[in-house]
N, C-alpha and C positions, 0 to 999 in steps of 0.2 A: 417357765417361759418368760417373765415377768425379769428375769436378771440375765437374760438373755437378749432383750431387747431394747434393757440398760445397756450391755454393753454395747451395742451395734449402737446406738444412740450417741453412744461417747465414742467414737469410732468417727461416724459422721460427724462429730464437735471435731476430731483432727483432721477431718479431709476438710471443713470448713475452712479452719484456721489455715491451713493449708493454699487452701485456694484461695483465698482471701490476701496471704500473703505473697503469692505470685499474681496477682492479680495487679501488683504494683499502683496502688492508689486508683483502682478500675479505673488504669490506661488500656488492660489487657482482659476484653470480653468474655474471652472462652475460662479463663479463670475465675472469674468475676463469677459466672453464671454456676460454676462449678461451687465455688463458695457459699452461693446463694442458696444454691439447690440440696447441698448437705446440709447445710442451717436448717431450712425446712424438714430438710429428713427427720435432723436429731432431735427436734420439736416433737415431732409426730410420734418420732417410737417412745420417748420421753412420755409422753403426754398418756400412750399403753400403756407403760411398764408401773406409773403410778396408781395404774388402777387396782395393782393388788400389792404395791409394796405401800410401806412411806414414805409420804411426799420428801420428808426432810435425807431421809437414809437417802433415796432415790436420787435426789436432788447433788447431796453430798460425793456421793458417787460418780454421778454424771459428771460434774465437775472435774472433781479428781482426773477420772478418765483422759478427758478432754487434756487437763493441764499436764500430765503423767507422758501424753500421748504428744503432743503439744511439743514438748521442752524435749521429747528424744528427734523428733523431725526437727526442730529446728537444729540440734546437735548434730545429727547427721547431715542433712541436705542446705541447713545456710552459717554453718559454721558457726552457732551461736557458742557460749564458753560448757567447758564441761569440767567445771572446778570441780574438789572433790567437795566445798563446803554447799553448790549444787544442786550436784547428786544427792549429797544427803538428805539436803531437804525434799526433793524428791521421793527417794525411799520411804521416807516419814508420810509423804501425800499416800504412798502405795500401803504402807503400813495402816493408815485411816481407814482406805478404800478395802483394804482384808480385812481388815476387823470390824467394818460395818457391815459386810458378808455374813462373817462368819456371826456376828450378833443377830443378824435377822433368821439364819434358818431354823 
């Protein structure tokens, strides 16, 4: 249950970012608040999920998540670049985030 809640955690880190960047320099409320309010989420399931992983594995993942999850919404929805040098380093974040999985179970 515990990498479950990780995920959904790092999930709410991309709706943040998300909302956060259409929020336009909180000119634009209804984002703003949406931003706000996944930040908190992914705090809270965050703050579960470390009660029976480690902190640092937890941590590391989280991130990953978020930035994995992050760098494909901005590629899709604001046209950020989708070099192949990237993507790769991407792959490599996802490659971290599977093999700190697969190390903890």
């Amino acid at each position: 249950m515990a990498w479950v809640l990780l995920v959904l955690a790092g999930v709410m880190e991309i709706v943040m970012a998300a909302g956060l960047k259409s929020a336009a320099g909180w000119t634009k409320p209804v984002p703003a608040a949406i931003g706000v309010a996944a930040g908190l989420a992914s705090i809270f399931l965050l703050t579960y999920a470390i009660r029976d992983l480690p902190t640092g594995t937890a941590y590391a993942v989280w991130t990953g998540i978020g930035a994995v999850g992050v760098t494909i919404v901005g590629i899709i929805a604001y046209g950020d670049s989708a070099s192949l040098p990237r993507l790769a380093c991407v792959a490599l974040i996802m490659a971290g985030i599977a093999g700190l999985r697969w190390l903890e179970a």
